[in-house]
Backbone as ProteinMPNN parsed JSONL, in Angstrom:
{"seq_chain_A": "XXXXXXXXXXXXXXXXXXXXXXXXXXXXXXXXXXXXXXXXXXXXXXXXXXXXXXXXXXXXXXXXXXXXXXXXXX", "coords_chain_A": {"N_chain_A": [[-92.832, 1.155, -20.495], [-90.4, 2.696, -22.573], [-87.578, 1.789, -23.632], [-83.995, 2.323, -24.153], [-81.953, -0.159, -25.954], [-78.482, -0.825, -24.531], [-76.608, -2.923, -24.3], [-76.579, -6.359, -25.561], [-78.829, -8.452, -24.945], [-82.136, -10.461, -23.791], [-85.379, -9.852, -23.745], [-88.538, -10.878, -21.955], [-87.525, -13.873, -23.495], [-87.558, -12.553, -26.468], [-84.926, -11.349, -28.496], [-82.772, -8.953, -27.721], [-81.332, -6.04, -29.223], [-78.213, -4.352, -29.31], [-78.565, -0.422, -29.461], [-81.742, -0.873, -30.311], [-84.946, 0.01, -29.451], [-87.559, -0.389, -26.778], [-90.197, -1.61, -25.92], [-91.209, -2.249, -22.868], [-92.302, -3.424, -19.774], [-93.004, -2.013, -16.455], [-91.545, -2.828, -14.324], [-89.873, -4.922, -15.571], [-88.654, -3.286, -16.818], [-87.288, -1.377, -14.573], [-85.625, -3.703, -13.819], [-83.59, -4.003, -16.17], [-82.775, -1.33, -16.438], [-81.581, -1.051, -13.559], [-79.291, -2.684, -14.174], [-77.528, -2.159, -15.7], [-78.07, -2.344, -18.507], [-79.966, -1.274, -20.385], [-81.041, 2.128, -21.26], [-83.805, 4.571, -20.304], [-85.128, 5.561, -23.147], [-85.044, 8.25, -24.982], [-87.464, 10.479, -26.071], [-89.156, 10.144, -28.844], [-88.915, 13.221, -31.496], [-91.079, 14.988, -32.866], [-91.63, 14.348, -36.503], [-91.379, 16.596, -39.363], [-93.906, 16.9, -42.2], [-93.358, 16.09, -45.058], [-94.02, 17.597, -47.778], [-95.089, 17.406, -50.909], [-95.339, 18.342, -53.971], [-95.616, 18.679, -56.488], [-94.861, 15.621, -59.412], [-91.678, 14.726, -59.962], [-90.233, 15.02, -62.987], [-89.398, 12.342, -65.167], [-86.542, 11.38, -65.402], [-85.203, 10.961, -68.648], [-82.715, 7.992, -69.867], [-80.09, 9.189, -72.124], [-78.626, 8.08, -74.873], [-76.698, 5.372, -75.395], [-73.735, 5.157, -76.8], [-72.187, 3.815, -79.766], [-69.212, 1.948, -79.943], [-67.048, 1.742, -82.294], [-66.441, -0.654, -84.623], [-63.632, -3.288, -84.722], [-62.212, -5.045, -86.614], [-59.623, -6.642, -86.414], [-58.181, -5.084, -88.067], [-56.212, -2.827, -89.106]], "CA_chain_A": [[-91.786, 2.143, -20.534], [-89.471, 2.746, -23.477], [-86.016, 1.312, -23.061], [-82.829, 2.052, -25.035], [-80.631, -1.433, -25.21], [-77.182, -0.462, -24.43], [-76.353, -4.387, -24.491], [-77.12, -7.265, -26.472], [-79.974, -9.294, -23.933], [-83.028, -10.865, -23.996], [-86.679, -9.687, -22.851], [-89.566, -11.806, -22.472], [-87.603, -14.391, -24.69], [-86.73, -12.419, -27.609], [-83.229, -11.053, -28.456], [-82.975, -7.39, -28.081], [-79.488, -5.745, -29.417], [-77.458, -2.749, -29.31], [-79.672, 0.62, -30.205], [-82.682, -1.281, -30.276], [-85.424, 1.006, -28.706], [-88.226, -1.897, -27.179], [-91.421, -0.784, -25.038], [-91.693, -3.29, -21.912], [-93.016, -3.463, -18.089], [-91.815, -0.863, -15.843], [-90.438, -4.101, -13.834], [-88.982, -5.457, -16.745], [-87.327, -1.66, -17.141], [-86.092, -0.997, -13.547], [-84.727, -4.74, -13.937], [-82.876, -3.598, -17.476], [-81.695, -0.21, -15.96], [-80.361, -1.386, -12.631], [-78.196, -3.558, -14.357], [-77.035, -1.883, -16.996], [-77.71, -3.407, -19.951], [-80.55, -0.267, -21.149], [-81.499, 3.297, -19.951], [-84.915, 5.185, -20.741], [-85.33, 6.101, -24.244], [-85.325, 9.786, -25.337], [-88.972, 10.384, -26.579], [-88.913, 10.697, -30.262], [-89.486, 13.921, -31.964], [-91.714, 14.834, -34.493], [-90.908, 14.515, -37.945], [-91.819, 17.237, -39.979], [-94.581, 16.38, -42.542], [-92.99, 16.414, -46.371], [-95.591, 18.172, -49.123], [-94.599, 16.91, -52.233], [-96.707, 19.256, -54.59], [-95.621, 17.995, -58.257], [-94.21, 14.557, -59.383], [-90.987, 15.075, -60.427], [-90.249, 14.562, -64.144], [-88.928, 11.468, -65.207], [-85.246, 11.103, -66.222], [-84.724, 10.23, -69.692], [-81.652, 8.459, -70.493], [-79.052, 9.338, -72.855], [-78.146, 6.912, -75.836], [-75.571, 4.892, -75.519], [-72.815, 5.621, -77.536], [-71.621, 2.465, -79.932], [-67.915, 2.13, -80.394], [-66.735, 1.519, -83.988], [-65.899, -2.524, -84.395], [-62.443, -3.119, -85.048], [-62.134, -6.18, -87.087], [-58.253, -7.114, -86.729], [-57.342, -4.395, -89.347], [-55.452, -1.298, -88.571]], "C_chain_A": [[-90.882, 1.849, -21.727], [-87.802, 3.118, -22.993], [-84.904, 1.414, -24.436], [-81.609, 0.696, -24.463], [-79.215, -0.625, -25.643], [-76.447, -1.829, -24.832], [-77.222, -5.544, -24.594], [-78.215, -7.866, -25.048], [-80.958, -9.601, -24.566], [-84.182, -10.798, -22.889], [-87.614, -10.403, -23.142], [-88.953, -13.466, -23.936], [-87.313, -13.995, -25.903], [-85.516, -11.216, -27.318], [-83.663, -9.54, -28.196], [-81.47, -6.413, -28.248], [-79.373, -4.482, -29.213], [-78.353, -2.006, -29.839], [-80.903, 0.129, -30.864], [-83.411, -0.133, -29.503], [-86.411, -0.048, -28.341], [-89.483, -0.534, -25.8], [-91.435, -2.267, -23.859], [-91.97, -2.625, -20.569], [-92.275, -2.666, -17.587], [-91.152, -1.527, -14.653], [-89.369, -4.592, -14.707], [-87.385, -3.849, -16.855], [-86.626, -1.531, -15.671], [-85.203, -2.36, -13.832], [-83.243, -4.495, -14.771], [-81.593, -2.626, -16.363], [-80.821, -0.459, -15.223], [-78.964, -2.259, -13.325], [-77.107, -3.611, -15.854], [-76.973, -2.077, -18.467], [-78.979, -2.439, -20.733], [-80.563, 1.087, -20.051], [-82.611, 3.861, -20.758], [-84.251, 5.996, -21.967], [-85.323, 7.606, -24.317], [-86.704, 9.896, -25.958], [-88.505, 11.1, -27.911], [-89.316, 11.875, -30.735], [-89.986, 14.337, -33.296], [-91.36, 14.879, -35.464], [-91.511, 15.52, -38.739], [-92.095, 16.705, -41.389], [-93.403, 17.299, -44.161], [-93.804, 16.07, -47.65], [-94.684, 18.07, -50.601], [-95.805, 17.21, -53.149], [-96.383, 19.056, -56.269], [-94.888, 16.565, -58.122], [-92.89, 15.086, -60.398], [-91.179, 14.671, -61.896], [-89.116, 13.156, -64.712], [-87.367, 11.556, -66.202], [-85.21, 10.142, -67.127], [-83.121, 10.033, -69.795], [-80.731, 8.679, -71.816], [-78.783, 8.108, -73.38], [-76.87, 6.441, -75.844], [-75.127, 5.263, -77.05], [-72.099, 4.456, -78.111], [-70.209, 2.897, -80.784], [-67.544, 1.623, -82.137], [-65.784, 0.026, -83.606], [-64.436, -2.347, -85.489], [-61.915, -4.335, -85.355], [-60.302, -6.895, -87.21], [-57.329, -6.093, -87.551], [-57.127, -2.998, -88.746], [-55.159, -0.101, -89.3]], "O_chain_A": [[-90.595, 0.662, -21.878], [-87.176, 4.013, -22.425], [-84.987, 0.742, -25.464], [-80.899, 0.52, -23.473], [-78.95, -0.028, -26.686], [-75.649, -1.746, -25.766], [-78.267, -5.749, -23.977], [-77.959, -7.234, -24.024], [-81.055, -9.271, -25.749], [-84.2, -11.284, -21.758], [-87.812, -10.728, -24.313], [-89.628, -13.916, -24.862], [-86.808, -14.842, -26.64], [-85.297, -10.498, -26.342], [-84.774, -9.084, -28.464], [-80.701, -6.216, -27.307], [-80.254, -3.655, -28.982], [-79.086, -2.531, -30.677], [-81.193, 0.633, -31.948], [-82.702, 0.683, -28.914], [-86.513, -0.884, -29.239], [-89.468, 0.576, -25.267], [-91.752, -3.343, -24.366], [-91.854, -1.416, -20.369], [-91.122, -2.442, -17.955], [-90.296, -0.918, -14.011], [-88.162, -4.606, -14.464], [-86.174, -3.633, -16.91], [-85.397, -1.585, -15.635], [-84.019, -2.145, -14.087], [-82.121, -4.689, -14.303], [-80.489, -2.84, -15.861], [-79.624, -0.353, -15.491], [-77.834, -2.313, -12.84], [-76.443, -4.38, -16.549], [-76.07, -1.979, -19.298], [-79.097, -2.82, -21.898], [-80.313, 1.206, -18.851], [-82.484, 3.695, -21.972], [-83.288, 6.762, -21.939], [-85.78, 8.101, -23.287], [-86.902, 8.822, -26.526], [-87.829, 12.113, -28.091], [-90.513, 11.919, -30.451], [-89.53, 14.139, -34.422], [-90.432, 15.684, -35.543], [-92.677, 15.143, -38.848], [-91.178, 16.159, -42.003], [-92.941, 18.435, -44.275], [-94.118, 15.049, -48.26], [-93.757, 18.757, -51.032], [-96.889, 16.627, -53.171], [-97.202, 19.431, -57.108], [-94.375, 16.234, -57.053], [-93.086, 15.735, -61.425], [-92.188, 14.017, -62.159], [-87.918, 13.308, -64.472], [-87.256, 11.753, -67.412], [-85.186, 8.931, -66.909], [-82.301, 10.951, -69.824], [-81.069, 7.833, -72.643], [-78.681, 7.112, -72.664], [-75.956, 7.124, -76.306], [-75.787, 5.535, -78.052], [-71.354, 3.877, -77.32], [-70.032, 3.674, -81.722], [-68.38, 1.066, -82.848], [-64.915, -0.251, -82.78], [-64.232, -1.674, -86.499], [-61.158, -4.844, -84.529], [-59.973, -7.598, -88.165], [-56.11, -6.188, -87.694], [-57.87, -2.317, -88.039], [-54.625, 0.852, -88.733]]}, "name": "protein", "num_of_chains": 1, "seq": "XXXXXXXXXXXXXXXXXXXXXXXXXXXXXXXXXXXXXXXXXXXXXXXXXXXXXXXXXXXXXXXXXXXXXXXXXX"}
């Protein structure tokens, strides 16, 4: 079962923190839930697939600009 941690704990041994999303036992999960410390995940939704149909063109940049040296004299 997919568990959102609400609070910092530890499953099986490793850490599991705040907005962590973790997949464990559906013992392990009523354990979690009852006691506040996660509640069942929202099931992720799909990501819509991004078609990248040219490569952009590469930014050239612009020449620096050199200041005029100013040897002590005014």
């Amino acid at each position: 079962m997919r568990l959102l941690i609400l609070r910092q704990t530890s499953i099986a041994g490793q850490p599991a923190r705040v907005g962590d999303v973790v997949e464990v036992s559906d013992r392990d999960a009523r354990l979690l839930i009852g006691s506040g410390k996660a509640e069942a995940a929202p099931v992720p939704a799909a990501r819509p697939a991004v078609v990248v149909t040219q490569d952009p063109e590469p930014v050239q940049p612009k020449p620096r600009q050199r200041r005029a040296k100013s040897h002590g004299t005014a």
